[in-house]
C-alpha positions in Angstrom: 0.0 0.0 0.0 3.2 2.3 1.0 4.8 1.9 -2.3 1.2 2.2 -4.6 0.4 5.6 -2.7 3.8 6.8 -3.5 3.9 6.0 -7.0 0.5 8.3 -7.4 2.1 11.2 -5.8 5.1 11.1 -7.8 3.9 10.4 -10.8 1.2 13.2 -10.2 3.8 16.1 -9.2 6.4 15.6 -11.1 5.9 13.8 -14.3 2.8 15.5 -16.2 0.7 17.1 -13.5 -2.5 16.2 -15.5 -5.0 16.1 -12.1 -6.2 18.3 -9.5 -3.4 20.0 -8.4 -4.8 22.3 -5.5 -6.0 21.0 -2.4 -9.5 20.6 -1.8 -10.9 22.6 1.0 -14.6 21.8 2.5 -14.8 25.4 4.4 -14.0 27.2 1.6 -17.3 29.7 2.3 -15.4 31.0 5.5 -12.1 31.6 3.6 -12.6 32.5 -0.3 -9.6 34.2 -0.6 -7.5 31.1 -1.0 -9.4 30.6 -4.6 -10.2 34.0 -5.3 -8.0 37.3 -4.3 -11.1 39.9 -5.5 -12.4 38.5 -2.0 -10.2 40.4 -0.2 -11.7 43.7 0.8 -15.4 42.5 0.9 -15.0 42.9 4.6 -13.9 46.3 5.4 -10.8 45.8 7.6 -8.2 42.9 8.2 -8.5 39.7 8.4 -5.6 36.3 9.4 -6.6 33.2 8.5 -5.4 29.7 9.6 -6.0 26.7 7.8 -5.2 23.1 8.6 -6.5 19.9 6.5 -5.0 16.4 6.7 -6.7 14.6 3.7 -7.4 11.0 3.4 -6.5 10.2 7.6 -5.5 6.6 7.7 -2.8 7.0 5.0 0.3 6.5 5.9 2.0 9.8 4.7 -1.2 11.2 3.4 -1.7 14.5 2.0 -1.7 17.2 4.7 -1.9 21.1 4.0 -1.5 24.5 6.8 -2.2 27.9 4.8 -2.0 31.5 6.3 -4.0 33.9 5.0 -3.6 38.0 5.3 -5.6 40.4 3.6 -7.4 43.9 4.2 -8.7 47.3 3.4 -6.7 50.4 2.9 -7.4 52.9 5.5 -8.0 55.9 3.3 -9.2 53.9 0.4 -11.3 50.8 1.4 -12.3 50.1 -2.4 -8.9 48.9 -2.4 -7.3 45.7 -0.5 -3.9 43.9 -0.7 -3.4 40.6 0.9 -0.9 37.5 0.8 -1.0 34.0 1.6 1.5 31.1 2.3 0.7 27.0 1.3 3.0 24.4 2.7 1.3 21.0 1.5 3.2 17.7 1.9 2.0 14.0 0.2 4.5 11.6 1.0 7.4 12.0 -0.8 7.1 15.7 -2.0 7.0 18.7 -0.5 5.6 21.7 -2.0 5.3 25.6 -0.9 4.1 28.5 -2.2 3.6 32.2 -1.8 1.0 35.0 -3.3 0.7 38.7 -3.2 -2.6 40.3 -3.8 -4.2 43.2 -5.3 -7.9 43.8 -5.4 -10.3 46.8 -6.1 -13.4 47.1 -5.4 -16.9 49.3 -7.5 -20.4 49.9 -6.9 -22.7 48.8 -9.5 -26.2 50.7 -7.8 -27.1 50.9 -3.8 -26.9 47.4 -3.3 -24.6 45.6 -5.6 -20.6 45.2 -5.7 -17.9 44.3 -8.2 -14.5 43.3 -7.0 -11.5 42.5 -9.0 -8.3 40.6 -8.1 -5.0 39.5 -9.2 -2.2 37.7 -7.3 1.6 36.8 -8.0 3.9 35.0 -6.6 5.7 31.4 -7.2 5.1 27.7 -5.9 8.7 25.6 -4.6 8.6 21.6 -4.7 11.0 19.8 -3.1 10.8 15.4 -3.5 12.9 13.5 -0.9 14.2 10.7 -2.6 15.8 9.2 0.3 12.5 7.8 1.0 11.5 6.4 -2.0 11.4 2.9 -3.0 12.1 3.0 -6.9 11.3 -0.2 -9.5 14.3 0.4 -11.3 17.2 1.6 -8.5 19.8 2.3 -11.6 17.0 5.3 -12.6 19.1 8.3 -12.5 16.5 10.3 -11.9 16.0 8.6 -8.7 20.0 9.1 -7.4 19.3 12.3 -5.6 18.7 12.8 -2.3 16.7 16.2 -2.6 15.0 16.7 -6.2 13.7 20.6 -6.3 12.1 22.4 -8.7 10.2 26.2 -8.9 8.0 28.0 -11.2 6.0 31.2 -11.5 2.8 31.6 -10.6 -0.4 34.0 -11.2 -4.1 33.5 -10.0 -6.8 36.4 -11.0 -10.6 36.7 -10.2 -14.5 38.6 -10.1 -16.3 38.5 -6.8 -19.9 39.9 -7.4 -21.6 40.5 -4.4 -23.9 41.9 -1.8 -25.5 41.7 1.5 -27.4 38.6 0.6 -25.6 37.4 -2.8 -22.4 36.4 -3.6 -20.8 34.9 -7.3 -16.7 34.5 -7.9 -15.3 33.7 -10.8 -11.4 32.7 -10.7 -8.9 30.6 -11.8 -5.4 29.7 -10.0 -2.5 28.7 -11.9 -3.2 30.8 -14.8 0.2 31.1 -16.3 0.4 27.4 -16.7 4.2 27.7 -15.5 7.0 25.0 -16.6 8.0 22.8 -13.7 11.4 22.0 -14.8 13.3 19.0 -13.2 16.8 17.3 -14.2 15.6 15.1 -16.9 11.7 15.9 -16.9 9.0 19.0 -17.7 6.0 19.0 -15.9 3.7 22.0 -15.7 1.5 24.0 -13.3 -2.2 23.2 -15.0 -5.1 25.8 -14.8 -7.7 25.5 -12.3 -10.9 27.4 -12.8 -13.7 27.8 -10.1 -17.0 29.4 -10.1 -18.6 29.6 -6.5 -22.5 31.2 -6.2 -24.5 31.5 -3.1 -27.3 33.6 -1.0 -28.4 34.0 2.3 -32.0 33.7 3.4 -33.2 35.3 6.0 -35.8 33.7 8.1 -36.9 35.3 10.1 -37.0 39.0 9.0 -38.4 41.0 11.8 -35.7 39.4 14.3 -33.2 38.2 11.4 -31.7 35.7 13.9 -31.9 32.5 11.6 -30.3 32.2 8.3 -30.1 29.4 5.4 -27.1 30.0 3.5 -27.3 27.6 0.5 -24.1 27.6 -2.2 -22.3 25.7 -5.4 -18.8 25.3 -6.2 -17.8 24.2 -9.7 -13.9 23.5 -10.2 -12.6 22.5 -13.2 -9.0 21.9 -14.6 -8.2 20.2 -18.2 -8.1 17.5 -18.5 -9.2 16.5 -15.0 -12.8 16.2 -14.9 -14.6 18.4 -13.1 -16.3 18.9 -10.1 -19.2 19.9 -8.4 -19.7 20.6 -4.9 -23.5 21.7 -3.0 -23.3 23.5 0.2 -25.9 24.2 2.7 -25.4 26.2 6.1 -27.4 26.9 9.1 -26.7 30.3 11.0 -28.2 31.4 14.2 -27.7 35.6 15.1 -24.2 35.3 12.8 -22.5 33.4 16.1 -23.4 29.9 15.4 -24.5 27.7 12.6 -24.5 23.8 11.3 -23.4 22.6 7.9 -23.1 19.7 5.6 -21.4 19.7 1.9 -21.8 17.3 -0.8 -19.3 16.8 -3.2 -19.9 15.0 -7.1 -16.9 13.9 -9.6 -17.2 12.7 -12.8 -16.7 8.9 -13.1 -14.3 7.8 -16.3 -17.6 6.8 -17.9 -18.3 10.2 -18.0 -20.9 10.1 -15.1 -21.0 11.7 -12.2 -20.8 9.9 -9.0 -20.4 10.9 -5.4 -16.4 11.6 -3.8 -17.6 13.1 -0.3 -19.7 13.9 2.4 -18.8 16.5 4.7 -20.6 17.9 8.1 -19.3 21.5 9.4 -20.0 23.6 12.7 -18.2 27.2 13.7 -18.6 29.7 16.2 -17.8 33.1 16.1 -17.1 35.0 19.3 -17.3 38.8 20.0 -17.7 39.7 16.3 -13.8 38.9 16.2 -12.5 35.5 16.3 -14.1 32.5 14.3 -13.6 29.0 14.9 -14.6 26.1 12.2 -14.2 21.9 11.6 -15.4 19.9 8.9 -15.2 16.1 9.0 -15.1 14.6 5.4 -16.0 11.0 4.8 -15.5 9.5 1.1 -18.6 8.1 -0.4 -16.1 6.4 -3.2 -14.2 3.1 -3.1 -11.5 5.3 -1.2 -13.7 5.0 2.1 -12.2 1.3 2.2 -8.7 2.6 3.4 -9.6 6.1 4.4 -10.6 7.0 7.9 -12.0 10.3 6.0 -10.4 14.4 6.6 -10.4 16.6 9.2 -10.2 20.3 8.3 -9.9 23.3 11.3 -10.2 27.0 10.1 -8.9 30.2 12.5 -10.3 33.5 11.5 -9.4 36.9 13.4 -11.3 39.6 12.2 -10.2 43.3 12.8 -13.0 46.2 11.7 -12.2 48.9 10.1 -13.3 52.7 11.3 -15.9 53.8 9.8 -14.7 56.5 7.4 -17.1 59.9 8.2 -18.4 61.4 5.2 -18.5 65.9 5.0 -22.3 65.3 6.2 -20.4 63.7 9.0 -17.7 66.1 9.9 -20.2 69.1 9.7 -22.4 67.7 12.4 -19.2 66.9 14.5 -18.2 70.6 14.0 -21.6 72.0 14.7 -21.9 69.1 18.0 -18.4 70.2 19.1 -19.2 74.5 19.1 -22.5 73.3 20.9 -20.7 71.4 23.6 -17.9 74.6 23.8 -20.6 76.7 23.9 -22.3 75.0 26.8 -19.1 74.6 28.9 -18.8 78.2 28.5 -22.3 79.0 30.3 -21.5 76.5 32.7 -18.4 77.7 34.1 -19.6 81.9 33.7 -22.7 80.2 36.3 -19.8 78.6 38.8 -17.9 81.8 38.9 -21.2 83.4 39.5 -22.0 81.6 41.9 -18.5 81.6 43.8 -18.4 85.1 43.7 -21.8 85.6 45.1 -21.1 83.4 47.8 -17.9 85.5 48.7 -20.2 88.7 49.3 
């Protein structure tokens, strides 16, 4: 089983690359900026993000994947954000690290409706220990390092479309479709494409304590198939909520068939930090070797001031001569009076 799960890895990194390449995150909702940087500077301040998810538990060197996330608004321009994030995934064998840079702007399309836009740079570091590996053919020269490494440019760029309720991003990762270039091989960083919708029902509207927050994911990179995953949240007074995601892959008979199941649950506390786990169990033939993936999210959220608008600042200047004003007749009445008292 050791060697098989090897092979798989290897062979997926560093030879052709053809499959998924990025790792597949079940609380992606709480945390779109790791698939889409015009995210960053929907929420008007700063905000860290922690990510942890060891895929596939029961694995012996199975894939496992910590992310940090910062992005935020500008102070004197919050239509504009900038943000970075660090990946450090390891599978077995290889090793692989990468690091973004953000830019995102942000328009007004009416009173209600948003358009942000998002681009990202930065480049992605493998390193394969080959100390570990137990090769077929030990003469391989390929095979005679200790420490293969290899680097490559990367770019990711995106739409986020949103509003109070409604929410679409468009964005794809890997865009560039870099060379990975090894001693005696080429393999290349494939394009991933997502497209994530979703809206927020309000249940109760005089009270607006319970919310339904239903929402699709569709990720596709050629000449993977693609996928398709259904989310469905329960919120109670933006605190606490209850979830449960569905994930369907295509099948090589072309038909889709279910991968996962997942179940969520978060808390947020004091408007400030947010706490989440998913538990993913494999509705595939994988199930018969996996014990299924945890996933634990971290969010601190910092709020930006609220920027005053000239309405603003001529009420502050009219409060402020009234509140002079009134300390004025108030200490003209205590001299007054002191000097009264004195006679």
């Amino acid at each position: 089983m050791r060697a098989r799960f090897y092979t798989i890895l290897f062979l997926g990194c560093c030879v052709a690359a053809f499959a998924q390449q990025q790792t597949l995150f079940t609380n992606i909702i709480l945390n779109q900026y790791l698939y889409n940087p015009a995210y960053a500077g929907v929420y008007k301040g700063i905000e860290v993000n922690a990510n942890y998810r060891q895929q596939w538990a029961g694995f012996e060197d199975a894939p496992k994947t910590a992310i940090m996330c910062v992005y935020g608004t500008m102070k004197k321009k919050p239509n504009m954000a900038f943000g970075a994030q660090v990946i450090n995934d390891k599978s077995g064998l290889i090793g692989r690290t990468s690091f973004l840079g953000s830019y995102s702007y942000h328009v007004k399309l009416g009173k209600k409706m948003n358009l942000g836009m998002g681009l990202s740079l930065g480049g992605v570091s493998y390193n394969v220990k080959m100390y570990n590996a137990k090769p077929y053919d030990s003469n391989d020269e390929f095979l005679k390092s200790n420490i293969l490494n290899a680097n490559a440019f990367d770019a990711n760029a995106g739409l986020y479309l949103y509003s109070k309720k409604f929410f679409f991003g468009l964005s794809g990762q890997q865009l560039p479709n870099s060379k990975i270039q090894w001693s005696n091989t080429i393999g290349r960083l494939t394009p991933h494409l997502y497209s994530f919708i979703g809206y927020n029902f309000v249940l109760d509207k005089k009270k607006k304590e319970w919310v339904i927050q239903p929402s699709v994911l569709v990720r596709a990179s050629n000449p993977a198939p693609y996928q398709i995953e259904g989310n469905l949240r329960v919120i109670y007074k933006n605190m606490f909520w209850l979830g449960g995601n569905y994930r369907l892959g295509k099948n090589p008979d072309d038909q889709f068939t279910g991968a996962s199941a997942s179940g969520m649950f978060g808390c947020t506390i004091s408007k400030m930090v947010t706490f989440a786990y998913s538990y993913d169990y494999a509705t595939s033939s994988l199930q018969q070797y996996s014990n299924g993936s945890h996933e634990l999210l971290l969010t601190v959220s910092i709020a930006a001031k609220k920027q005053k608008t000239a309405s603003d600042k001529v009420l502050d200047a009219d409060e402020e001569e009234f509140n002079n004003l009134d300390n004025s007749i108030k200490t003209n009445l205590k001299n007054k009076k002191k000097d009264e008292e004195k006679k």
